[in-house]
N, C-alpha and C positions, 0 to 999 in steps of 0.2 A: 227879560223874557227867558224864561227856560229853555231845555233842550225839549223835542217832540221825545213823546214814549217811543220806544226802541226795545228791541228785545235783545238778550247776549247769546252766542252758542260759544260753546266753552268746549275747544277739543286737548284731552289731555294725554300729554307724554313727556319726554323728557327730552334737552338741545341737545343740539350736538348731531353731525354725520355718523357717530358711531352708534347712534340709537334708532335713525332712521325704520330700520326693517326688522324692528323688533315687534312681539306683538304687543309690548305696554303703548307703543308711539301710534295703534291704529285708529286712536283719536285724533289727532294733527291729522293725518293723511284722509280723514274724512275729511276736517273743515278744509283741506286743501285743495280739495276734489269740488268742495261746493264755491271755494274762491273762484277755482278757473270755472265753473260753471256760469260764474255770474263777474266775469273779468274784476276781480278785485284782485288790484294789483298795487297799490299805494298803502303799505304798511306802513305802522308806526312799532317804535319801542318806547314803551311808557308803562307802569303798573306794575313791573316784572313781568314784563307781554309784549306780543308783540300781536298786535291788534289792529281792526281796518271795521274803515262803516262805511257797510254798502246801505246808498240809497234804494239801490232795486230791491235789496233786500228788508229795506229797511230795517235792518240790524247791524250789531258788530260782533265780527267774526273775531274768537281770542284764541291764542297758542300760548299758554303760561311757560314761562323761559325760568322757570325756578328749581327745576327737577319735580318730579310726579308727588314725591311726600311733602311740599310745598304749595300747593296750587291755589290754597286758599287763598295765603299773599298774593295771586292775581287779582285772584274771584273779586274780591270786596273791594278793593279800590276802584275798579274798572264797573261795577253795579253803582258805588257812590256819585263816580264822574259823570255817568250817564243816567243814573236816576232812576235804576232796571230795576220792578220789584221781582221778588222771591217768584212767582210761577212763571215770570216770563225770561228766564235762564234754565239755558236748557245745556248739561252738560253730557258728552259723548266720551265715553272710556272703553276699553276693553274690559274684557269678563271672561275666567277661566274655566267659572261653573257652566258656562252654555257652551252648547257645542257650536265647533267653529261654523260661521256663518250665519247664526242665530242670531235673531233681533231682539231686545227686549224692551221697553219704555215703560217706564212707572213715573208717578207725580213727585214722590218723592220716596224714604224709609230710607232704612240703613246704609253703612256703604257695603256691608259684606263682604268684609278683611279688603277692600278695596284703598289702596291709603293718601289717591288720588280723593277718594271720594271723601273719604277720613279728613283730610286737612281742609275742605272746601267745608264739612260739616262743622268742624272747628273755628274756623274762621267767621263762618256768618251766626253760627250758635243755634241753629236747626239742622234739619236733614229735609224740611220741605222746600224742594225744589227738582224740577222735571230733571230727569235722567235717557240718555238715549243707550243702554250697555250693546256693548259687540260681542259676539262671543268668538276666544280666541281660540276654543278649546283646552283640555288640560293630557298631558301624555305622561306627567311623572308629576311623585306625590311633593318633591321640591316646588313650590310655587313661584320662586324668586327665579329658580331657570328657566321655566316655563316663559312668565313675562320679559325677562331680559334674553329671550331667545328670538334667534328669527323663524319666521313661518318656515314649514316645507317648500320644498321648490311645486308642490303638486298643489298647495294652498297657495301660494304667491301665484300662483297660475289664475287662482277661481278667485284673487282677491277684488278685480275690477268687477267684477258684478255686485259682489258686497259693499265694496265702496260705493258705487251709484245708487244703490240700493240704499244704503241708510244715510246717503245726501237727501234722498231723494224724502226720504221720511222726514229730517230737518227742514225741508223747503215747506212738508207739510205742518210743521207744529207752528214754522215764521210766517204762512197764512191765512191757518187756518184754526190756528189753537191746538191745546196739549189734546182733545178730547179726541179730536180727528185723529190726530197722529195715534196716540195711544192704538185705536182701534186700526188706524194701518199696521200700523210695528207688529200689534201682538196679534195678528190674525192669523189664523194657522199655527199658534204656539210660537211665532218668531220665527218660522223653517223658511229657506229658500222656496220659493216656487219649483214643485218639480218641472223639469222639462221638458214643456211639449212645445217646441217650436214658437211656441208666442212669446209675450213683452215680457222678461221678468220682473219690470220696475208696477208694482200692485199703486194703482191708480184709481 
């Protein structure tokens, strides 16, 4: 008997505590946000991952442990093990072309000098496959210090809204399908909700 269909989310960055509060790593720190959401807390290392399946969520959550310009070598073993097709992996990365805070989801296309996204494209031999980008903003024309930098301390401040905010969009693709999600994420062009005292999480 097979495994049941299952979907992947796929958050990418790089090991290591010294990469932690960077903004290439604010992909981990989303699926991490949506583990304790939904108590996953029984990891495994297997795949160059380190991965968990939630039945509430009915998927498996992945942290590729290979460095960011590797992530392919997760991707694919871990979609072969579980039998995941192409639209139902949904991967989460930062993005320096969007301003911080901004949400974007597309089904699939390029990775856009992204090299997280680059070796995932490489590895399965397409580019279609759902995408959730963050955006981390960009402050100098260097890109490499940009993602190996950490947030401002005035952006690390307003990170927890953005994190619940695009868990909260992953809860809706593992639902509800890319179709819903997409039109959550890019509603408003991907901007924060401004703030009028109500729920920022778009429902």
């Amino acid at each position: 008997m097979g495994l049941p269909a299952v979907k992947l989310v796929v958050g990418l960055g790089n090991p290591g505590p010294r990469y932690v509060r960077m903004r290439h790593n604010i992909g981990f720190r989303i699926v991490d946000a949506l583990a304790r959401r939904h108590d996953v807390s029984q990891w495994r290392t297997r795949f160059e991952a380190r991965f968990s399946r939630s039945v509430q969520l009915d998927a498996v959550l992945a942290l590729p442990q290979t460095f960011m310009n590797a992530s392919g070598d997760a991707v694919r073993p871990l979609m072969a093990a579980y039998k995941i097709a192409l639209p139902d992996v949904l991967v989460v990365c930062d993005d320096i072309a969007l301003p911080f805070a901004h949400l974007r989801m597309r089904r699939g296309g390029s990775s856009g000098g992204h090299n997280g996204l680059k070796s995932i494209i490489g590895a399965l031999g397409t580019d279609e496959f759902p995408r959730l980008r963050v955006g981390v903003g960009r402050h100098s024309a260097d890109a490499i210090s940009v993602v190996l930098g950490a947030f401002w301390p005035e952006e690390e401040k307003a990170l927890p809204e953005v994190i619940e905010r695009a868990a909260g969009d992953v809860e809706t693709f593992l639902r509800m399908g890319s179709d819903a999600a997409i039109a959550r994420v890019n509603a408003d062009g991907g901007a924060p909700k401004a703030e009028d005292g109500g729920d920022d999480r778009r429902t």
